[in-house]
KOLDO-143597 format. One record per atom (N, C-alpha, C): atom name; x, y, z. Coordinates in steps of 0.02 Angstrom, whole numbers, m for minus. Layout:
BEGIN
@name = CA, u = X, v = Y, w = Z
...
END
This chain:
BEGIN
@name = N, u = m660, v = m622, w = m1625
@name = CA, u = m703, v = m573, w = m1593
@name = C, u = m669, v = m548, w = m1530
@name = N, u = m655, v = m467, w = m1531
@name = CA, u = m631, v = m451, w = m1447
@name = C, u = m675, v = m452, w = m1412
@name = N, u = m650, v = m445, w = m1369
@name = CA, u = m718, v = m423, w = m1287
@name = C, u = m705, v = m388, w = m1290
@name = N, u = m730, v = m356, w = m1227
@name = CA, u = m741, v = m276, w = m1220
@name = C, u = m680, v = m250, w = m1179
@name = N, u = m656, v = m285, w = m1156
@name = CA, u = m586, v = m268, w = m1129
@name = C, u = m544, v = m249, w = m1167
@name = N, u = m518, v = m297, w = m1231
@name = CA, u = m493, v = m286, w = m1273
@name = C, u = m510, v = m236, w = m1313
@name = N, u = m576, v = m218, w = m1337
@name = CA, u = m577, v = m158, w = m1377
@name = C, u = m563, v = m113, w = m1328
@name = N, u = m575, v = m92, w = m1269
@name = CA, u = m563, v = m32, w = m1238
@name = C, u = m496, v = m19, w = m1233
@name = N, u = m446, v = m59, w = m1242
@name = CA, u = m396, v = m48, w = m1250
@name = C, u = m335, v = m52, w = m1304
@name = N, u = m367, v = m48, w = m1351
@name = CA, u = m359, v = m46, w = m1424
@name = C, u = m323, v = 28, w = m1454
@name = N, u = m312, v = 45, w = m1464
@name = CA, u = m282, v = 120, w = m1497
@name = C, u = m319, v = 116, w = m1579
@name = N, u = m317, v = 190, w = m1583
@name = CA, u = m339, v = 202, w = m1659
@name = C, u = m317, v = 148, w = m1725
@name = N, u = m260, v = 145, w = m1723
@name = CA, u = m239, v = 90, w = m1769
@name = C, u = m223, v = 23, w = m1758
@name = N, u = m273, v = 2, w = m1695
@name = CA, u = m299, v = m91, w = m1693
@name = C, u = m230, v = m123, w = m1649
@name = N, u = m195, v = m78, w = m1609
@name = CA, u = m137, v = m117, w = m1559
@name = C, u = m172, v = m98, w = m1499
@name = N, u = m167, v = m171, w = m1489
@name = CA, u = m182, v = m153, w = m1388
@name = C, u = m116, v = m127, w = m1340
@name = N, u = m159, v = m102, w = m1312
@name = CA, u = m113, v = m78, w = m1249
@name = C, u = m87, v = m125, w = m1224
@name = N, u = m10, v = m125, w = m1206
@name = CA, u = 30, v = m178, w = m1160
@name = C, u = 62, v = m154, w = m1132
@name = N, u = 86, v = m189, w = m1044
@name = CA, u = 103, v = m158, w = m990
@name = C, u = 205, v = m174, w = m991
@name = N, u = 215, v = m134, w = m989
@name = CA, u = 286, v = m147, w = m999
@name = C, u = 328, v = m189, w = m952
@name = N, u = 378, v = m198, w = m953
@name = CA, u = 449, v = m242, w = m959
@name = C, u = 442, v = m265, w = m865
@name = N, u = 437, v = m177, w = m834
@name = CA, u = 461, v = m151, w = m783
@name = C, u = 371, v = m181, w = m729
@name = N, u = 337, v = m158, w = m756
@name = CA, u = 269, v = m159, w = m744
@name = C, u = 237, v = m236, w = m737
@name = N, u = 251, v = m274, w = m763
@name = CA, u = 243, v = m351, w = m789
@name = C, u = 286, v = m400, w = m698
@name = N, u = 369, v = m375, w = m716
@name = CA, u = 388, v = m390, w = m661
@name = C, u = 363, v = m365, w = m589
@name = N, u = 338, v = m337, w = m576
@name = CA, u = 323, v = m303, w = m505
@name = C, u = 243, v = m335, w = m505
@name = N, u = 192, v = m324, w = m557
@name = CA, u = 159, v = m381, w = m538
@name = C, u = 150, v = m463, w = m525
@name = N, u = 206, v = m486, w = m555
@name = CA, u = 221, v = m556, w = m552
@name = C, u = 247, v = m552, w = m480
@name = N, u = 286, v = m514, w = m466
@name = CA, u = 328, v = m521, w = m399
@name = C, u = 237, v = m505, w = m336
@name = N, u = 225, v = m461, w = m350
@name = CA, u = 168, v = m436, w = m317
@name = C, u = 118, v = m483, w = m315
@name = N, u = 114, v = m577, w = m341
@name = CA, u = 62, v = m573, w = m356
@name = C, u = 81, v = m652, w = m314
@name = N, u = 131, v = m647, w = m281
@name = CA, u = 143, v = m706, w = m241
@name = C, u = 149, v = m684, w = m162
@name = N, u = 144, v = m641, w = m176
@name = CA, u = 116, v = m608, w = m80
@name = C, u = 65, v = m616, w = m70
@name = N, u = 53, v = m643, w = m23
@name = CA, u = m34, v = m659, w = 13
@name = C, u = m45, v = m590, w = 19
@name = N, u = m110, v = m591, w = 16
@name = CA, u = m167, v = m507, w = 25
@name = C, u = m157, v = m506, w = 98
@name = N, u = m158, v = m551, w = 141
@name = CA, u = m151, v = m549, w = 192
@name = C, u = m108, v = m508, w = 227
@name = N, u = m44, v = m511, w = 200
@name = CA, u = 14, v = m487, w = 230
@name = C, u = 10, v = m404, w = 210
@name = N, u = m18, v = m387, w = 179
@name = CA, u = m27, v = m304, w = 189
@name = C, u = m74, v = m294, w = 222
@name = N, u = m121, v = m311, w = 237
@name = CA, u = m193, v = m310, w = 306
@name = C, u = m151, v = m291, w = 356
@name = N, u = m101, v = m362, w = 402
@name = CA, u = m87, v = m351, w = 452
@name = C, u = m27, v = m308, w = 441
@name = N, u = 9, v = m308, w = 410
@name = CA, u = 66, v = m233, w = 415
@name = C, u = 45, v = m203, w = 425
@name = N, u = m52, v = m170, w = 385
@name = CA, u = m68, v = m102, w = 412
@name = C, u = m77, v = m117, w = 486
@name = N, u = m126, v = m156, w = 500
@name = CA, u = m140, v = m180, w = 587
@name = C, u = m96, v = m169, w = 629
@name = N, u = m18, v = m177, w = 609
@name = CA, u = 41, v = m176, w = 650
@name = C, u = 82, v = m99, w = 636
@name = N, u = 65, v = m66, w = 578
@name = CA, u = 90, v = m7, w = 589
@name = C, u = 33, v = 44, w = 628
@name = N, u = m32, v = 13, w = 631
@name = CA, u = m70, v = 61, w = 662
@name = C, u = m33, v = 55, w = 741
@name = N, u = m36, v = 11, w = 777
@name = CA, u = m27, v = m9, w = 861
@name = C, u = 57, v = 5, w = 866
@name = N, u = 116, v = 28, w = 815
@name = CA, u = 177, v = 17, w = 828
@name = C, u = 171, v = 115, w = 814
@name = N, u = 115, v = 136, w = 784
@name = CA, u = 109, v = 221, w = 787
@name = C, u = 68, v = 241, w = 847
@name = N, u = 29, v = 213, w = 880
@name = CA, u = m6, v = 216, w = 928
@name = C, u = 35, v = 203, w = 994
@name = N, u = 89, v = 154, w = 1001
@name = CA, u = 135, v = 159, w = 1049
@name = C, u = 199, v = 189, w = 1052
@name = N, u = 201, v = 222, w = 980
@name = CA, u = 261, v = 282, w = 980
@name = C, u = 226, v = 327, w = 1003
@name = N, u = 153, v = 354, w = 986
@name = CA, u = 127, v = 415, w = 1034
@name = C, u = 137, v = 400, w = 1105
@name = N, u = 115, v = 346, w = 1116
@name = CA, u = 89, v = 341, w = 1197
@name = C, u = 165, v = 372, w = 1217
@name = N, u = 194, v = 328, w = 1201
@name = CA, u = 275, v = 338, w = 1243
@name = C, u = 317, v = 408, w = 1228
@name = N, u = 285, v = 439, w = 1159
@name = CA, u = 330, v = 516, w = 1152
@name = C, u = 282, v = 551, w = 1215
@name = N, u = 220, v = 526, w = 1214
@name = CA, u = 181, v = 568, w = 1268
@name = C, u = 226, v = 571, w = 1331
@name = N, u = 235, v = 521, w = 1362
@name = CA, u = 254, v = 517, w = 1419
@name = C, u = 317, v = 542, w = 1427
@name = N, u = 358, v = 549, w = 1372
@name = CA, u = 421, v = 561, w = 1403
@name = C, u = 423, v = 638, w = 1391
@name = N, u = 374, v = 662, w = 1362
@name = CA, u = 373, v = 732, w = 1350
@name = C, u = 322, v = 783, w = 1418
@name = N, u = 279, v = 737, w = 1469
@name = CA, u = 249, v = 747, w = 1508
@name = C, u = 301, v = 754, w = 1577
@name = N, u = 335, v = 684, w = 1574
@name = CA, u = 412, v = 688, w = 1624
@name = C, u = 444, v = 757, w = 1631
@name = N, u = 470, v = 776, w = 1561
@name = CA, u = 516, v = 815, w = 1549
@name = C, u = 476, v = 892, w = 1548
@name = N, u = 405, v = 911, w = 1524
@name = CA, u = 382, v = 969, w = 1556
@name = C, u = 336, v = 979, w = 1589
@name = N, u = 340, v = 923, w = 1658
@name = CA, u = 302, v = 932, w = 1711
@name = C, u = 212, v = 888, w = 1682
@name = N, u = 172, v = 902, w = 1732
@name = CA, u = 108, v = 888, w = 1713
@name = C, u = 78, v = 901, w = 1688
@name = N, u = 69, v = 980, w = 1687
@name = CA, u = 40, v = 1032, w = 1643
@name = C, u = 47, v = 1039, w = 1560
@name = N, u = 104, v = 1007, w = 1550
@name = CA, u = 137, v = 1019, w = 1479
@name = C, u = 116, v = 979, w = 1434
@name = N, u = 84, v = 1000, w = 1378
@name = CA, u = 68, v = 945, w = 1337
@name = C, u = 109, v = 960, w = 1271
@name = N, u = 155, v = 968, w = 1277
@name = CA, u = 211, v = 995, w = 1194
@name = C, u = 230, v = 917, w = 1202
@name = N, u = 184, v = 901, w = 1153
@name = CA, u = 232, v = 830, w = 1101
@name = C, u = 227, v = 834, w = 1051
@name = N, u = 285, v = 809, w = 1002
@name = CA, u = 312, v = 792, w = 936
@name = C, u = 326, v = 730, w = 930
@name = N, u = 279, v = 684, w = 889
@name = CA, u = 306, v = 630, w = 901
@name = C, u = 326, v = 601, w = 814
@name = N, u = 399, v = 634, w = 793
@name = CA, u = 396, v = 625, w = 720
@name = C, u = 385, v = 563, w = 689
@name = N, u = 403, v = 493, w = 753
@name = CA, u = 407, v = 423, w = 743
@name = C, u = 343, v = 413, w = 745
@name = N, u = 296, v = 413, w = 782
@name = CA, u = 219, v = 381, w = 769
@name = C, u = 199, v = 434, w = 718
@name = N, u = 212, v = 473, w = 676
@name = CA, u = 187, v = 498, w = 620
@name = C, u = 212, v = 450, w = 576
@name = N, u = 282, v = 452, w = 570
@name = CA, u = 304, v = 412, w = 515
@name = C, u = 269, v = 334, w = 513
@name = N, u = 258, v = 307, w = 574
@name = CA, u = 234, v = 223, w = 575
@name = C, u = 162, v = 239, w = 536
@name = N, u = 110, v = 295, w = 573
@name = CA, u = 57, v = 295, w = 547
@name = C, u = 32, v = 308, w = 464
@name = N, u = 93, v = 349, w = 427
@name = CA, u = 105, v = 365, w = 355
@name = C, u = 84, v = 283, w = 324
@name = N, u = 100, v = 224, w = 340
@name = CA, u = 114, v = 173, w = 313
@name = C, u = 53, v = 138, w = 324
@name = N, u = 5, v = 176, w = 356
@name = CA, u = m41, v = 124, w = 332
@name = C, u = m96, v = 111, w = 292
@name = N, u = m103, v = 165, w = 264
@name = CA, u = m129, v = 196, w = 186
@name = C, u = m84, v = 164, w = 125
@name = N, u = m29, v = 159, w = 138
@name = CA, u = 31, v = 145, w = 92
@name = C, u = m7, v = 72, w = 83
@name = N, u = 32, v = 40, w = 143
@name = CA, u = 12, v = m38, w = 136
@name = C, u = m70, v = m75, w = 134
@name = N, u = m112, v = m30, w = 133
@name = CA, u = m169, v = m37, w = 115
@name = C, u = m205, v = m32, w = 37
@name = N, u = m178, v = 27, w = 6
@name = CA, u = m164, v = 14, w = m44
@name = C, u = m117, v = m10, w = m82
@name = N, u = m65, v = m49, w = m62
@name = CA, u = m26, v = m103, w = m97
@name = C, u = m71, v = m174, w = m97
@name = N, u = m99, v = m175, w = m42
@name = CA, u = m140, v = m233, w = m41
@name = C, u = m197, v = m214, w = m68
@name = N, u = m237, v = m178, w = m89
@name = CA, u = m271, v = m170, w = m165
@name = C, u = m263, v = m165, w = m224
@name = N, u = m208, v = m152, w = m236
@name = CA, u = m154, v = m155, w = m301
@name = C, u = m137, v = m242, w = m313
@name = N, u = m120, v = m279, w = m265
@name = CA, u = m91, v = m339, w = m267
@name = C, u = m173, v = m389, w = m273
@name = N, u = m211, v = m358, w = m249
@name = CA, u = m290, v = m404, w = m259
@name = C, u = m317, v = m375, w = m329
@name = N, u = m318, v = m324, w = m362
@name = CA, u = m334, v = m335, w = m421
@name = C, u = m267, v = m352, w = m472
@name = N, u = m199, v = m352, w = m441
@name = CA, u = m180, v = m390, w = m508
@name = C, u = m175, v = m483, w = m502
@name = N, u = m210, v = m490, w = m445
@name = CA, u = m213, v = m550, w = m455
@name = C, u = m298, v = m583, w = m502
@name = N, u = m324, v = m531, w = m480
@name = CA, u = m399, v = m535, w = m506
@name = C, u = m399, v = m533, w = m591
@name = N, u = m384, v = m475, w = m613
@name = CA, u = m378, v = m444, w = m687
@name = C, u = m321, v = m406, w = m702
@name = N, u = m257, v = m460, w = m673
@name = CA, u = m180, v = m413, w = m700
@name = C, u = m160, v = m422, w = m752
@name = N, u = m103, v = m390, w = m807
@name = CA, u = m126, v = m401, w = m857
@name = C, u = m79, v = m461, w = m882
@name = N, u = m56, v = m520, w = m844
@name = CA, u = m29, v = m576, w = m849
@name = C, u = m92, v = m611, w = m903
@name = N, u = m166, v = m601, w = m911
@name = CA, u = m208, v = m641, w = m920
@name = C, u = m199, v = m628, w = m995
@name = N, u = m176, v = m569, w = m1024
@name = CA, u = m170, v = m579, w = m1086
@name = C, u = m107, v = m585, w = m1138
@name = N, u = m69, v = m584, w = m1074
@name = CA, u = 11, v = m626, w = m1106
@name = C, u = 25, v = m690, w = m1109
@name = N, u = m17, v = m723, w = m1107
@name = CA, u = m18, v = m807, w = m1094
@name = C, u = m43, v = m827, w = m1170
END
């Protein structure tokens, strides 16, 4: 008897879907990292993009007086990009530990 997992992933002519070669390894590898450790990466890329602003601020305030507020700060953009990234890696890495599809290669 399948479950319902299994039939939903069944194809017209009775083969289940299986996650390939490439796909298999990256969750096995993915599935020995604590959830933890993508939390605080994001935590730490938020405050390491927050002190690239502070400091492009200032040196861009130095350099055109008081009045000037022209900053570019391409580095606290780039730190802040990463923490969406590593937030969803650490949702990716909590459900393949939950229902990855290691459970039906065993």
């Amino acid at each position: 008897m399948q479950t319902k997992y299994e039939q939903s992933t069944s194809t017209d002519n009775g083969q289940k879907w299986r996650e390939g070669r490439v796909a298999r390894g990256i969750e096995r590898q993915t599935a020995r990292i604590p959830s933890d450790v993508f939390l605080w990466g994001a935590i730490l890329a938020m405050g390491g993009s927050l002190a690239a602003q502070v400091v492009g601020m200032r040196r861009s305030t130095r350099r055109l007086g008081m009045g000037g507020m022209h900053t570019r700060a391409p580095l606290s953009t780039f730190i802040g990009q990463w923490v969406p990234t590593l937030l969803l890696l650490g949702v990716y890495n909590k459900i393949v530990k939950v229902s990855g599809s290691d459970r039906f290669d065993r």
